[in-house]
N, C-alpha and C positions, 0 to 999 in steps of 0.2 A: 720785386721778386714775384708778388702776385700775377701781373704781367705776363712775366713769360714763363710762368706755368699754367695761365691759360692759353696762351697762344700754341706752346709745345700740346697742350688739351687738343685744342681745333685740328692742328697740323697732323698727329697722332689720328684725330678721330675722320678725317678728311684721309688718309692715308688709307686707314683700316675700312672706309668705307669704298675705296675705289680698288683695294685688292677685293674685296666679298665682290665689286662688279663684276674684277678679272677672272676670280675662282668658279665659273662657269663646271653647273656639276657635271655635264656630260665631255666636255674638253678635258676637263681634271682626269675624270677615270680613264680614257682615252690614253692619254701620258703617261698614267701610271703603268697601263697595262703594255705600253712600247718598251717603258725603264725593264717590266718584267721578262717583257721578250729581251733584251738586251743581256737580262744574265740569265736567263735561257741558252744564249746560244754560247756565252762566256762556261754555259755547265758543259754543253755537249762538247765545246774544242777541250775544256778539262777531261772530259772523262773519253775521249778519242785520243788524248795523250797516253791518257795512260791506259785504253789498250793495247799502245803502241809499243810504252815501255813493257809490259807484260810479255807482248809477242819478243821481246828484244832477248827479254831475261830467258823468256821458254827457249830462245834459238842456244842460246849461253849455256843453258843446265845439259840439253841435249849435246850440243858440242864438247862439253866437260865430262859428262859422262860415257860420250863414246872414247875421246883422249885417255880418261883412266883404263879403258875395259885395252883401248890400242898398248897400251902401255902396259899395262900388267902382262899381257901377251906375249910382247917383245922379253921382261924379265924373264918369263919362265924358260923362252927361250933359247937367252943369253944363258941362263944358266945350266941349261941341259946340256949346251955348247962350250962349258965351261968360263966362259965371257963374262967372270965376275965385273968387271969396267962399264961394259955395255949393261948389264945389270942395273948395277948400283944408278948408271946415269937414268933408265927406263925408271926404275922405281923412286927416283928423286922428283921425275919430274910427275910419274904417278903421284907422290904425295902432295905436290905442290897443287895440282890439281884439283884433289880431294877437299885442300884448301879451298880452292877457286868456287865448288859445287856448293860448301858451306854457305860460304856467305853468298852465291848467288842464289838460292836457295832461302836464305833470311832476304834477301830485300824483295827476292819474290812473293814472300807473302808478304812482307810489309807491301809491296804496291799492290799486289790484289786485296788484300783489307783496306787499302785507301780507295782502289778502284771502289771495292760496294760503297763505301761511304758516300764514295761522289754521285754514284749510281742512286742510293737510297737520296742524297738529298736534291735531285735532279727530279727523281719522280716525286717528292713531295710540292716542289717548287712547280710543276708540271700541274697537280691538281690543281692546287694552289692558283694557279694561273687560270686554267680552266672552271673555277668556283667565281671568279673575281670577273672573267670575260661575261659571264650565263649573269652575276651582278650587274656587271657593266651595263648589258643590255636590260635589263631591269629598269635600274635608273632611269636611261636615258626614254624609256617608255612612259615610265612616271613620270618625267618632267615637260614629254610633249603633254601628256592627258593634262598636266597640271597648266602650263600656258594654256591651254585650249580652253579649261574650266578659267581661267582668268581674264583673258577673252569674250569668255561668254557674261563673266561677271560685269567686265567693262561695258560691256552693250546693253546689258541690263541695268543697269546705273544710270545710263543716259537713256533709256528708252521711257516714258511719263503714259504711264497706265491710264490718268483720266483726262491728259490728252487726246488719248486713243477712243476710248466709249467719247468724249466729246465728237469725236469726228464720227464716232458711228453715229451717232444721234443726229448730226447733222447729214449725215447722207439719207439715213432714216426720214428724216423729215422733207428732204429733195426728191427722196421716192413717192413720195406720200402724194406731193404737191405734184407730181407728174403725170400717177394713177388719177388724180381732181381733175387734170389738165385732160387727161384724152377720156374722162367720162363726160365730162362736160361738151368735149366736143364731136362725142355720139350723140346726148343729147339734143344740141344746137342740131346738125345734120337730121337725125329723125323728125324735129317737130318741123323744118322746115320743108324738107322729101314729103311729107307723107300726113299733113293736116285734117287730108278729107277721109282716107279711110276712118280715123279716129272724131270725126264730125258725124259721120253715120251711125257707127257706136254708139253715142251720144243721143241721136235722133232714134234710134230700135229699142235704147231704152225707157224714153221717153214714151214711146209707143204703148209700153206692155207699162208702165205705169198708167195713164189714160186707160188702156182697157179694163184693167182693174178696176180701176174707180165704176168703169162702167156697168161691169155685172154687180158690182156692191149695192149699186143705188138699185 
C-alpha cells in the first residue's frame, strides 16, 4: 500500500507540475477573455430578442386597441340603427378584446422588466469585460518585464566578475608592455641617429668645466 501511494504522490505531482507549465498566465487570460466574449454576444442575441418580442407585443396592444375603439364604434351604431344583433356581436367581440389588451399588456411589462434586466446584466458583464481586458494587458506586460528580469538574472549568474578584472589586468599589463616596447624603440633609434650632436654636448661641457678651474687657480 505504501507503494502506490507514493507512486499516485509522483504521478499527482508530475501531473500538477506539467499543468502549472500548460497554465501559461498570458494564454490563460487570453481564453478567459474569448469564454467572456462568448457570452457577450450570447447577452446581445438575448437582449435583441427581446426587443423583438417587445416591438411584437407594442404592434398587439396597438392592434387591440384600435379593434376595441373600431368596435365600440360599430355598437353604438348598430344600435342607433336599431341592430340590436349586430350590437351585441360588436360589443362581444369588443369585450373579448379588452381581454386580449389585458393580458398583452401584462406580458408586456413582464418582457420589458426582463428586457432591463438583460440590459442591466449585459452592461455589468460589459464593464466587467472591459476591467479584465485593461488587466489582461497588465499581466501580460508584467510577465514580459518578468522574463526579461530573468534573463537578465540568468546571464548574470554565468557571467564571473573576477574573471573579468582578471582580463583587465591582463590587457592592462599588454599595454604596459607595448608603451616599454615603442619607448624603447625611440630610444634605440635616437642614440643610433644622432651620437654626435650629444658628443659635442659632452665636449662644451667639458670646456666650461676647464675654464673654471682656470680662473680659480
Amino acid at each position: 500500500m505504501g507503494i502506490f501511494r507514493r507512486m499516485k504522490t509522483i504521478v499527482l505531482a508530475e501531473v500538477n507540475e506539467q499543468i502549472d507549465r500548460w497554465e501559461d498566465p498570458v494564454a490563460m487570460t487570453k481564453q478567459y477573455l474569448r469564454e467572456l466574449e462568448e457570452q457577450l454576444e450570447r447577452g446581445r442575441q438575448a437582449l435583441a430578442q427581446q426587443w423583438v418580442a417587445e416591438r411584437r407585443y407594442e404592434t398587439l396592444i396597438a392592434q387591440a386597441e384600435a379593434t376595441i375603439e373600431k368596435r365600440s364604434h360599430q355598437a353604438k351604431l348598430a344600435l342607433e340603427r336599431n341592430e340590436e344583433a349586430v350590437a351585441k356581436l360588436a360589443l362581444r367581440d369588443k369585450l373579448l378584446y379588452e381581454k386580449k389588451l389585458e393580458a398583452y399588456k401584462q406580458q408586456y411589462d413582464a418582457i420589458k422588466a426582463k428586457t432591463a434586466e438583460v440590459a442591466n446584466r449585459l452592461n455589468q458583464l460589459r464593464e466587467r469585460y472591459d476591467e479584465l481586458a485593461a488587466k489582461q494587458l497588465e499581466l501580460a506586460t508584467r510577465v514580459n518585464a518578468a522574463q526579461a528580469l530573468k534573463q537578465i538574472d540568468s546571464a548574470l549568474a554565468s557571467f564571473s566578475a573576477d574573471e573579468a578584472l582578471r582580463g583587465f589586468a591582463r590587457m592592462e599589463e599588454r599595454v604596459i608592455a607595448l608603451e616599454a616596447e615603442a619607448a624603447a624603440a625611440r630610444f634605440g633609434t635616437n642614440a643610433v641617429l644622432s651620437p654626435l650632436p650629444f658628443d659635442e654636448e659632452v665636449e662644451r661641457e667639458l670646456a666650461k668645466w676647464k675654464e673654471a678651474q682656470a680662473n680659480n687657480a
